[in-house]
LOBAZA-619551 format. One record per residue (C-alpha): residue number from 1; x, y, z. Coordinates in steps of 0.001 Angstrom, whole numbers. Example, Ala and Ser with C-alpha at 12.3 -4.5 7.8 and 13.67 -1.06 7.14 Angstrom:
2
   pos        c1        c2        c3
     1     12300     -4500      7800
     2     13670     -1060      7140
# end
This chain:
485
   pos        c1        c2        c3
     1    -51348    -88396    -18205
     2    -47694    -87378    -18762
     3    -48696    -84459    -20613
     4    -50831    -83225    -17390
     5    -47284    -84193    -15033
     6    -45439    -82080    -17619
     7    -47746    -78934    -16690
     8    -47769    -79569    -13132
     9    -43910    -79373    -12785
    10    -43570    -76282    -14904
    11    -46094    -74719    -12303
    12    -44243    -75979     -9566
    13    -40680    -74614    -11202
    14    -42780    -71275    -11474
    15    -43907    -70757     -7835
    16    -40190    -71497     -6629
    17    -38128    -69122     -8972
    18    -41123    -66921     -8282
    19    -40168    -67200     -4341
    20    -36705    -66595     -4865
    21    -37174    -63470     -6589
    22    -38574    -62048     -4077
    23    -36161    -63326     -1686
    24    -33321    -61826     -3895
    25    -35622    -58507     -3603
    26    -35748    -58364        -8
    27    -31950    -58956       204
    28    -31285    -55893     -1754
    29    -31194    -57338     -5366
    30    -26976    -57232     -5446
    31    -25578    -60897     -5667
    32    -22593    -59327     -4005
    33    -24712    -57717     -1220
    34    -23865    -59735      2105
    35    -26908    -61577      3681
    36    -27145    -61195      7291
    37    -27458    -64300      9248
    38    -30608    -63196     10498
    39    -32624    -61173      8653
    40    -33944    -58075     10273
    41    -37904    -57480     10172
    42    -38061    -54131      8755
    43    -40721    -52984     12116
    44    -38463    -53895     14692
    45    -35691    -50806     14689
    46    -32584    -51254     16097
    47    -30737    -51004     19100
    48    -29740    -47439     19818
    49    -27357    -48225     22644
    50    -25180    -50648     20139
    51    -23382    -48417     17879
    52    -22651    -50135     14312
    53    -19070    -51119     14039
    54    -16955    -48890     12638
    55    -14307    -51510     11125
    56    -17654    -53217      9201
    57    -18335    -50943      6347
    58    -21708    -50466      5843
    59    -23427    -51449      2311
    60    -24097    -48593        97
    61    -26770    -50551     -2004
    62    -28807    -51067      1588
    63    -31410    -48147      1723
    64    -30931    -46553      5393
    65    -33946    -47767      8110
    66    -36377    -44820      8477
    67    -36799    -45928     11605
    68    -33207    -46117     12779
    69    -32699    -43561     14724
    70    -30061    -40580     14277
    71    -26744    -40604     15405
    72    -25361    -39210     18904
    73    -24670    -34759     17581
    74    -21117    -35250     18169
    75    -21316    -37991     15617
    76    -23456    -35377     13241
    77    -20829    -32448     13497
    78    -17675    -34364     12746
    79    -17132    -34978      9434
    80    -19224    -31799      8617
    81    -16428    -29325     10569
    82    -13642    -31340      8406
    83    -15911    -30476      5177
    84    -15000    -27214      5951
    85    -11479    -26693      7097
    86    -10964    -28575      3458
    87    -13047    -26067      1733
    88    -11372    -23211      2950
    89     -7867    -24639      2884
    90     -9196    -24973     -1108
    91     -9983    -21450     -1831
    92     -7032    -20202       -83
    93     -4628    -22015     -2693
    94     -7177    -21190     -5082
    95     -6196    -17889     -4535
    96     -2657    -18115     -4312
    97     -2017    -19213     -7494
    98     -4021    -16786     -8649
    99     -2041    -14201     -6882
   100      1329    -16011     -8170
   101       371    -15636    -11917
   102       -56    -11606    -11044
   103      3122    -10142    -12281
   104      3144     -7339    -14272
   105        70     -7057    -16651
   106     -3446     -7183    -14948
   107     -6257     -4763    -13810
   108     -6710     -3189    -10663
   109     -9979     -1310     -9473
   110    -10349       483     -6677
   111    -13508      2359     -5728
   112    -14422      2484     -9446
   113    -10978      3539    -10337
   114     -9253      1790    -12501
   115     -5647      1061    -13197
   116     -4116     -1075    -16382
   117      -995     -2614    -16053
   118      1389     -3483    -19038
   119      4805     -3960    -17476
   120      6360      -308    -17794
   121      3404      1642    -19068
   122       463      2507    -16845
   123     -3499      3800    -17752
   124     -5553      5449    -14931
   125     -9428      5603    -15526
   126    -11127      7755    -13202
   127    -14862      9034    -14572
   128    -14011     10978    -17896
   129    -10430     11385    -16968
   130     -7564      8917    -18782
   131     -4040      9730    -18051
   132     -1070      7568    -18717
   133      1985      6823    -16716
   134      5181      5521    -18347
   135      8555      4602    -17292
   136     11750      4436    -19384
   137     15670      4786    -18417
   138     14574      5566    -14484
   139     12203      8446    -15632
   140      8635      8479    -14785
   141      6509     10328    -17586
   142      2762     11529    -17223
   143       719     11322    -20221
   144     -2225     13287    -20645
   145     -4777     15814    -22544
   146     -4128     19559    -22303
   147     -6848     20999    -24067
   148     -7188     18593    -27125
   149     -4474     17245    -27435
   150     -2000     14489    -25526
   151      1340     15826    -23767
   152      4046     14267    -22248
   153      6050     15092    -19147
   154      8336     14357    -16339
   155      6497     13160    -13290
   156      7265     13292    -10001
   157      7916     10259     -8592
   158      6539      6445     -9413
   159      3740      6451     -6711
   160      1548      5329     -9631
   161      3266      1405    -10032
   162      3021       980     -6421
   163      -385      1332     -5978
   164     -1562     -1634     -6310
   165      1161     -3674     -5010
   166       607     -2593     -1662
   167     -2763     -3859     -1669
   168     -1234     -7199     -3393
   169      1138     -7761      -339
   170     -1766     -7086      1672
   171     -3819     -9732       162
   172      -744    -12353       547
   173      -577    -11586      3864
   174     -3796    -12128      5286
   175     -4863    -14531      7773
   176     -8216    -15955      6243
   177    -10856    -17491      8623
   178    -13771    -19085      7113
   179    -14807    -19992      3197
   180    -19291    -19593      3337
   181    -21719    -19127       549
   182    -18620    -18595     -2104
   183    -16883    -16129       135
   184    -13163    -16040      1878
   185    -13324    -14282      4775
   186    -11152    -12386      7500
   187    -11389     -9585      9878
   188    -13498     -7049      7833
   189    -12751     -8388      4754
   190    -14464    -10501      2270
   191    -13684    -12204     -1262
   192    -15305    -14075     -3644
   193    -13566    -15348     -7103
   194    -15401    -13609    -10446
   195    -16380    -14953    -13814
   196    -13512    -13057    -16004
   197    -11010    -15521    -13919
   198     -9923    -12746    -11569
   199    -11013    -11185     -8001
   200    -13184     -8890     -6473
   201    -12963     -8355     -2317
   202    -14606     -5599       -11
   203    -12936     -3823      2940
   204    -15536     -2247      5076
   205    -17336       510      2217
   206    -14481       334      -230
   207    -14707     -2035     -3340
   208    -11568     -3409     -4942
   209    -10713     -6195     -7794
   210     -8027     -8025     -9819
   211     -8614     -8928    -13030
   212     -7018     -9329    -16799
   213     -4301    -10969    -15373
   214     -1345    -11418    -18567
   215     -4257    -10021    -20810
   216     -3968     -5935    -20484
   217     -2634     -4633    -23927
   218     -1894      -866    -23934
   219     -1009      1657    -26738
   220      -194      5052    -25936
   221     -1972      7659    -27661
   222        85     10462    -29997
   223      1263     13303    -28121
   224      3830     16204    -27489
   225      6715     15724    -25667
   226      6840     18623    -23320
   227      9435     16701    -20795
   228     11892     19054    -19894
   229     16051     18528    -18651
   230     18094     20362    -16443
   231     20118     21045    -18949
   232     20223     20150    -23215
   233     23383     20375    -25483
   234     22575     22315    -28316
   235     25258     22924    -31131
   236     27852     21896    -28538
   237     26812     24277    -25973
   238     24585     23383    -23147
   239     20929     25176    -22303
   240     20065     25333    -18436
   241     16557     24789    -17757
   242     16865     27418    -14499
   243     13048     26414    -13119
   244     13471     22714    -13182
   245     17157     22881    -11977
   246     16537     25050     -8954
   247     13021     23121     -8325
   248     15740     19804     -8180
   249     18014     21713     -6260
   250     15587     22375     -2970
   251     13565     19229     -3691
   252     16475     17010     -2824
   253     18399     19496      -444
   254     15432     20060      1734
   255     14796     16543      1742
   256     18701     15537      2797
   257     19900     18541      4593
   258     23255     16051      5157
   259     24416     17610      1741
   260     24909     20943      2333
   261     25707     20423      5514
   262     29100     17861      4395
   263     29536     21304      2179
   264     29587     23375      5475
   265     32466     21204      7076
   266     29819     19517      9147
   267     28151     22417     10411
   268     24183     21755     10477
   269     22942     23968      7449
   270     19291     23889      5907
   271     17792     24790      2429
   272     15629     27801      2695
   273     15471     29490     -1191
   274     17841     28714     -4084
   275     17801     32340     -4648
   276     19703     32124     -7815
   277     21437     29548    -10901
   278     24951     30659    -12028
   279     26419     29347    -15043
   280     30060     30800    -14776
   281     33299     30416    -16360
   282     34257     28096    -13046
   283     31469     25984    -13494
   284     27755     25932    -12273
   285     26735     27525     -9361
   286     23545     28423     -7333
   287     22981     30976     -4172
   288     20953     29847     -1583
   289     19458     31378      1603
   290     19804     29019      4307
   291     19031     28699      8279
   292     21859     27905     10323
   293     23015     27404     14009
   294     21036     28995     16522
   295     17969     29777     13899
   296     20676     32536     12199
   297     20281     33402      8672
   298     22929     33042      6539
   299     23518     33440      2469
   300     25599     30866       697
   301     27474     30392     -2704
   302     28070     26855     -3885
   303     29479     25288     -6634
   304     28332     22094     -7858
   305     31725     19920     -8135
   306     30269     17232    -10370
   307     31241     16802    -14435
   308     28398     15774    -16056
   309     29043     14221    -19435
   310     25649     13330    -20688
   311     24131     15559    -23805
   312     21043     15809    -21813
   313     20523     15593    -17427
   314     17272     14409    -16415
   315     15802     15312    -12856
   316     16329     11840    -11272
   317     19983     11917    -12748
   318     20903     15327    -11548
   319     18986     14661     -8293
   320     21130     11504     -7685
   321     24283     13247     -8697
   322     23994     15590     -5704
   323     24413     12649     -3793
   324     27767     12223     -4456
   325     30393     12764     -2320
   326     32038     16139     -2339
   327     29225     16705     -4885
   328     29033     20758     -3428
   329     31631     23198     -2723
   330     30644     26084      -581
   331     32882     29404     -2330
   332     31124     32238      -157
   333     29087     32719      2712
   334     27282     35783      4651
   335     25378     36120      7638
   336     22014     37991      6927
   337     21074     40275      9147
   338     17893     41708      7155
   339     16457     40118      3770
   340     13610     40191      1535
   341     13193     36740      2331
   342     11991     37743      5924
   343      9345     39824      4027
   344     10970     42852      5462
   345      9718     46301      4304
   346     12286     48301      5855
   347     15100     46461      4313
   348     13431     46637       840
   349     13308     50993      1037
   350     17014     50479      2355
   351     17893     48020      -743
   352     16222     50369     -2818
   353     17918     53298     -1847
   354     21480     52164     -2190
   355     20351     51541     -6163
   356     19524     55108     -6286
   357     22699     56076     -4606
   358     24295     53858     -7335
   359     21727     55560     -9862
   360     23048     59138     -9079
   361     26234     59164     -8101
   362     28232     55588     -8913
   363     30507     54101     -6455
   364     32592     56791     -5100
   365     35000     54477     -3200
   366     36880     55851       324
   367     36148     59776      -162
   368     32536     61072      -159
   369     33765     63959     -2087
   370     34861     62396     -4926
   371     32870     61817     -8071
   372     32223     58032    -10301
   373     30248     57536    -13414
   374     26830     57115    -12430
   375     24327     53971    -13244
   376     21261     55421    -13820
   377     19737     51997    -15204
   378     19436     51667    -11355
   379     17355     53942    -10767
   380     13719     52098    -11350
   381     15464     48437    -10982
   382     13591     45998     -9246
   383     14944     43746     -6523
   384     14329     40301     -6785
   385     16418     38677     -3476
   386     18310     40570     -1154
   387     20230     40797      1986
   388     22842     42810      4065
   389     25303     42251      7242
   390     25024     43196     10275
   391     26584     47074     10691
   392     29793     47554     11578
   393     30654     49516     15061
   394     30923     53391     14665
   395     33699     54927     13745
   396     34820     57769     11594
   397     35807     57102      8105
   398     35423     58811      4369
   399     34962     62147      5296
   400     31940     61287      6294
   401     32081     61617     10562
   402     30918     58805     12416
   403     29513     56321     10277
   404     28736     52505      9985
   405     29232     49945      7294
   406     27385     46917      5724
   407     28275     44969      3013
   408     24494     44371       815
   409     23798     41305     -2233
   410     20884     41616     -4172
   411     19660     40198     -7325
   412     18189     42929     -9379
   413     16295     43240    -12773
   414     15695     46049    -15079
   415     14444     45568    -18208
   416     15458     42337    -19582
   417     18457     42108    -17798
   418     19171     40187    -14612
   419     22291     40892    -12827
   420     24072     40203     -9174
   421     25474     42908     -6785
   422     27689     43462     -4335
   423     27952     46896     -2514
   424     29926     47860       554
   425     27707     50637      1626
   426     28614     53344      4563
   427     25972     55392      6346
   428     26460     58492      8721
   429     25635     58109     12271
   430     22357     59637     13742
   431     21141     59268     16784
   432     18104     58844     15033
   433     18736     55357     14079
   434     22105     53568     12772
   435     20510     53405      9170
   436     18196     56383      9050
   437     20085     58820      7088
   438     19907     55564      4042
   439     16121     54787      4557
   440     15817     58691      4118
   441     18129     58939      1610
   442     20506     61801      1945
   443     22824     61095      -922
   444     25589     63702       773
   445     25515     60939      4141
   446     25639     57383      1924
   447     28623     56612         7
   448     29092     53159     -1987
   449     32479     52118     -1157
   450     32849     49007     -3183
   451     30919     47734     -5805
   452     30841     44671     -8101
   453     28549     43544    -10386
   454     27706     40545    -12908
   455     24821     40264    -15027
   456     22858     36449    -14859
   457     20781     34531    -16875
   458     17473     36096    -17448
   459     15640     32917    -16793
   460     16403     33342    -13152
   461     13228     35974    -12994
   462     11171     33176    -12915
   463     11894     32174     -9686
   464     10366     35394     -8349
   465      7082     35648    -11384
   466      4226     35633     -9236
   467      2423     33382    -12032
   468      5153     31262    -12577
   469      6936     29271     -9540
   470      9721     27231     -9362
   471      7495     23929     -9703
   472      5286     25269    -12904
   473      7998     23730    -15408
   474      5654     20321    -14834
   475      2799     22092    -17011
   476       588     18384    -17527
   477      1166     17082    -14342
   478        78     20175    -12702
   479     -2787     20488    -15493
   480     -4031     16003    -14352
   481     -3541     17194    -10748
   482     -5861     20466    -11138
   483     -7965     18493    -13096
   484     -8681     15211    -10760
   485     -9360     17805     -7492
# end
């Protein structure tokens, strides 16, 4: 009998942990899980019209009522809108430090270009072409292959480093609207971060990226140094390169016309030609053909007033010099009243003529009839620049009747030897023309008055070689620029 009581209260015990199982079950199985009051029957939803309070949190171990119904859609877009703002506000310091840690060394592409930067050395990839940039005491140098093998030269100006840092300010500066599928995106732009920790955005067509950042190592290849000075000291005597200082010499005048016009006591004067580079016992000097007031041509000497001390004058450093004050001093001057310049044929027969007057019969001086020693180098010379005055009012002079006068500069070359005239040439009247009896040449009705000459340096024909122009001393960058067109 007590063993049958025995099993009938272990049955009993069963049943009633049995019942609260279940009872824990229904509850949601958490002994920390609140128990409502009243337990809701899992068929009756609800009230829509009594929204849940939003000081009672709501029990994250409670599986949500199927049958509840959704919440009101300004409920549903809420939290959804402030999803985003966050997500955007991410990326955008995402990429800021990213474009803070961009300093010097890093990749830039642009339209499948490519540019590696190592803090004062540049490589440019474009196709099959690599040419190098590099900077070093405020020159720019261009690296690159003539033929098979690697050169070096003076480029023209840095254009190279600032390529990508415009499009880096750009990218700093822009107003970013919405962050979708990966992408930061603005007014025809889009961005997306890339796997190799860098960049990569589109504007319109054109593709550009960032990448490598503090990773780009660069070693230049072995090469010629072809990068030429104005000037080189060589067993205590200096060398004028005559292209590249003459090139300087209109680059920056033309570009600040202020300069020669200080030299002109403030009258406006403009760069046409350096016609000519002077290296005299006074000091360096160059002739230039120049437009002055009122359109008028003019022809002017200067001297450059600056004492240079290095051993060797780069571009930049002569350029920059020029910009000194009182860095020109203007020692002659001419107004032109016909010049080669002007690609005047007449002039040339008349410039050519007074040579052969030279050629025959020398400078006579004041009396047609007497006789000088005779230059007959002149007679086949070739001139290079040239000019003359205005004529003088008739008058009669020299035994020659009525006549006119000019004064005529030319740069002329025979041979190998470069030299700088001055003639003060008279003409007999005709009624003909003032000049006719020179562009006809009647030696008995021309007499050379006064004559001076000086002989120059030889590399000054280059300034007039059809194959060779003022701006061909740059050989590779001329040779990269051919070769990217």
């Amino acid at each position: 009998m007590k063993k049958k009581l025995l099993l009938v209260l272990f049955a009993l015990l069963t049943a009633l942990c049995l019942c609260f199982g279940i009872a824990a079950c229904t509850g949601g199985g958490d002994p920390s899980a609140q128990t409502p009051q009243t337990p809701t029957t899992p068929s009756t939803p609800s009230t829509p019209s009594t929204p849940s309070n939003p000081s009672t949190p709501s029990n994250p171990s409670t599986p949500s009522n199927p049958s509840t119904p959704s919440e009101p859609d300004g409920d549903k877009t809420e939290e959804p809108e402030e999803d985003a703002e966050e997500t955007l506000a991410d990326a955008v310091a995402r990429l800021d430090r990213f474009l803070e840690q961009v300093k010097d060394n890093y990749r830039y592409t642009a339209n499948g270009k490519q540019y590696d930067y190592a803090s004062d050395l540049v490589k440019v990839t474009d196709g099959g072409t690599v040419v190098y940039y590099a900077e070093k005491g405020g020159e720019n140098y261009i690296i690159a292959k003539n033929g098979d093998a690697w050169e070096r030269d003076f480029c023209g100006d840095g254009e190279v480093w600032e390529t990508s840092k415009s499009c880096l300010a750009a990218l700093r500066d822009i107003a970013w609207t919405a962050y979708a599928e990966g992408e930061l995106q603005a007014d025809g732009i889009r961005l997306h971060f890339t796997d190799d920790a860098g960049v990569a955005w589109q504007v319109g067509e054109d593709e550009y990226a960032l990448s490598k950042v503090g990773s780009v190592a660069l070693t230049l290849p072995a090469y010629k140094d072809v990068a030429q000075y104005v000037y080189e000291t060589v067993n205590g005597q200096r060398k004028y390169n005559i292209p590249l200082l003459a090139k300087t010499l209109e680059e920056t005048l033309k570009a600040d016309n202020s300069i020669l016009t200080k030299a002109n006591y403030g009258v406006t004067l403009e760069l046409i030609k350096v016609t000519h580079v002077n290296d005299k016992d006074d000091g360096l000097g160059f002739g230039s053909y120049c437009s002055s007031l009122n359109n008028s041509r003019t022809y002017d000497y200067f001297k450059i007033n600056v004492d240079y001390t290095v051993n060797k004058l780069t571009p930049n450093e002569f350029a920059e010099s020029l910009n000194q004050k009182n860095s020109l001093k203007k020692l002659d001057s001419s107004n032109c009243n016909r010049s080669t310049e002007e690609d005047d044929p007449q002039f040339v027969i008349l410039a050519q003529n007074v040579l052969k007057k030279l050629a025959k019969d020398g400078c006579q001086g004041n009396d047609i009839r007497d006789k000088a020693d005779p230059i007959p180098e002149y007679e086949n010379a070739e001139v290079l620049f040239g000019y003359k005055t205005e004529n003088s009012s008739v008058s009669s002079a020299f035994y020659m009747g009525s006549c006119t006068k000019s004064n005529y500069m030319m740069l002329i070359r025979y041979g190998d030897t470069l030299e700088e005239i001055h003639a003060y040439v008279a003409v007999a009247f005709s009624y003909k023309a003032d000049n006719y009896n020179l562009e006809h040449l009647d030696t008995e009705r021309v007499l050379i008055v006064e004559f001076e000459r000086e002989e120059i340096d030889k590399e000054n024909a280059k300034l007039y070689s059809e194959s060779v122009s003022v701006s061909a001393a740059r050989t590779v960058t001329l040779y990269y620029e051919e070769k990217r067109r």
